[in-house]
N, C-alpha and C positions, 0 to 999 in steps of 0.2 A: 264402610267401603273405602276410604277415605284414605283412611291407617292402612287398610291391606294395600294399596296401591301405592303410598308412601313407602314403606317395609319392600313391596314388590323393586320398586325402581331405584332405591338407595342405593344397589349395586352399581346399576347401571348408570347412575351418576359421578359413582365413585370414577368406573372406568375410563367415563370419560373424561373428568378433570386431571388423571393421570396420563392418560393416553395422549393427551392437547401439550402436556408437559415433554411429557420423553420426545414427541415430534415435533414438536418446536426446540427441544434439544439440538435435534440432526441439524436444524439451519443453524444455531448458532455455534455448532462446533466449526462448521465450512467454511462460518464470517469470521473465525477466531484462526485460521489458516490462510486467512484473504480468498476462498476458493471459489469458482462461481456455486449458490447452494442451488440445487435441485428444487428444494422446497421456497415458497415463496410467502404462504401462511398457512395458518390451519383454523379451522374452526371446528365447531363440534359441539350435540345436542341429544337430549335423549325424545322420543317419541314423545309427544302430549298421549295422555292415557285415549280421547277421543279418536284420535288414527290410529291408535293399537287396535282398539275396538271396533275400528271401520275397515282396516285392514283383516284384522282377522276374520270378521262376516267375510268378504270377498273372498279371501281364500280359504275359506271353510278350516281356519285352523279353531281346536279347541280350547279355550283359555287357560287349560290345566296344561295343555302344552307351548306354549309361547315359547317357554322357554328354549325349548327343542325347536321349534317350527319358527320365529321369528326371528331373522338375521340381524337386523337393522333397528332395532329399540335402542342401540345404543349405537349413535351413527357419528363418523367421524370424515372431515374431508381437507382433502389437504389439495392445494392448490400450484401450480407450476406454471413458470413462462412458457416452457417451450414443450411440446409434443415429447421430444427425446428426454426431457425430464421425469417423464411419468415412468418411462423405464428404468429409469437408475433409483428412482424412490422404489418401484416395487421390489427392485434387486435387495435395496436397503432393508425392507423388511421382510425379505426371506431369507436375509442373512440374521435376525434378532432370537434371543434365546427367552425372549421375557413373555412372548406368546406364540401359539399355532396358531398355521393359516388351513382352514379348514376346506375351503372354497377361493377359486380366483374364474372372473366375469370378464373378459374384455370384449369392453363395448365400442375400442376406438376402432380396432381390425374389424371388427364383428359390428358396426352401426345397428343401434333400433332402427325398425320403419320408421316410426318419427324424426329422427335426425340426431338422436340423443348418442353422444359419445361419453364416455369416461370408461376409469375400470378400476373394476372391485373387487376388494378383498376382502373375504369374509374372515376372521378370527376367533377364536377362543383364546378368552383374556382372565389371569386367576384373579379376583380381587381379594383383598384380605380384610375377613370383618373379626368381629367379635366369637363369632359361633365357628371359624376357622376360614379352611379356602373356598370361593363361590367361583366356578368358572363361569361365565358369560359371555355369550355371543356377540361380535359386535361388528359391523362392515363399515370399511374405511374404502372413501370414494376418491380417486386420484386422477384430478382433471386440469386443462389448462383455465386459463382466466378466458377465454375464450367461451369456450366449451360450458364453462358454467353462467356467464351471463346468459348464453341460448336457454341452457335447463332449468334457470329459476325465472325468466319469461314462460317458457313452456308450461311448468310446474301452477306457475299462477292461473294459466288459459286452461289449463286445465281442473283447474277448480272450477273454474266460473263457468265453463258449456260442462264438467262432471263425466272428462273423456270423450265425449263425441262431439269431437272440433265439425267445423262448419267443416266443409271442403277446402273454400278456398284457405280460407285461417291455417287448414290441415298443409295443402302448397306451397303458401305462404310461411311455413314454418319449415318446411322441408329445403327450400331455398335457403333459409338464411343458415338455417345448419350448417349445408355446403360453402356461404360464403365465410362461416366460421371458420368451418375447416381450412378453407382456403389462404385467409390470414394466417392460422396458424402456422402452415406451411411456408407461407412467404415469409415471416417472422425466423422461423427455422433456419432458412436459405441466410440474411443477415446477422446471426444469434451471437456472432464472434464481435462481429464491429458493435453489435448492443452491447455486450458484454463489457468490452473495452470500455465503451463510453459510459457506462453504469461504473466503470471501479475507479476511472481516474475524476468523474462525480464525487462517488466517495471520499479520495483521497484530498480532494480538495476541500468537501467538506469540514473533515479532521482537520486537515492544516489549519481553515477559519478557527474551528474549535481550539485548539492548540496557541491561535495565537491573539484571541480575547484574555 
């Protein structure tokens, strides 16, 4: 069982160690133009075989179909300052010839009832094995730094009560959403004076660098 699910995930491995690459690209072509980048970092993982399996019970997919029925086995997330960042990265990869977007989710217009922002893009990605080309599904999640401290708080609470938040915990979560949101948009409103102050950082950096 072991092999088949090593064999099974190798692709989706692949993708993602390529996919971390090419979008950690986009930031560093932006910093090679001095430009403010969009992207901020990226990370990226494929499911543990245990949540594909606990996933798929939940939504009654059948395991002969994952591949067709599961978006996110190969999940990728890229991270941004500002709100208005997450639309200029999603512009960026619907401008790319190197994969389909098959599906797009926004959850920052469109909030979960729990308070959960981001947005998604689902993809079809060709990888290149030995036996030829394997297209693979993979959703790439595009949030601020904000936005994501809320959902891997959330993410953990919600392991531990298994979805059904207390009430208040459930309140108590829905507020801090909103105060996330809320930074983010004051963060927004300042983002030119950050900006500034983040490049002439830099350039003094470099100078120290330059003149060791």
């Amino acid at each position: 069982m072991v092999n088949h699910w090593d064999l099974f995930l190798a692709p989706y491995k692949q993708a993602v160690e390529e996919l971390k690459v090419k979008l950690r690209g986009i930031r560093a072509q932006f910093e090679m133009i001095e430009a403010h980048s969009p992207i901020e970092f990226v990370t990226g993982r494929v499911k543990p075989v245990a949540s594909i399996l606990d996933k798929a019970q939940k939504k009654n997919i059948p395991l002969d179909r994952l591949e067709e029925e599961m978006q996110d086995i190969a999940g990728l997330r890229i991270m941004c300052q500002f709100v208005d960042d997450i639309k200029t990265v999603v512009e960026l990869l619907r401008q790319r010839n190197d994969f389909t977007i098959v599906e797009e989710r926004d959850y920052i217009t469109q909030k979960k009832e729990s308070g959960y922002r981001s947005y998604h893009v689902v993809i079809r990605y060709p990888v290149q094995t030995i036996r030829g080309e394997k297209n693979i599904l993979a959703e790439i999640q595009i949030r601020t730094l904000a936005m994501n401290f809320w959902a891997t708080i959330e993410h953990s609470l919600n392991y531990k009560y298994s979805g059904r938040f207390p009430e208040d915990i459930k309140v108590r979560l829905q507020r801090a959403a909103e105060a996330a949101y809320r930074l983010d948009e004051e963060m927004s409103k300042i983002r030119f004076e950050i900006q500034e102050a983040q490049a002439a950082f830099s350039r003094k950096q470099e100078a120290k660098g330059e003149g060791q």
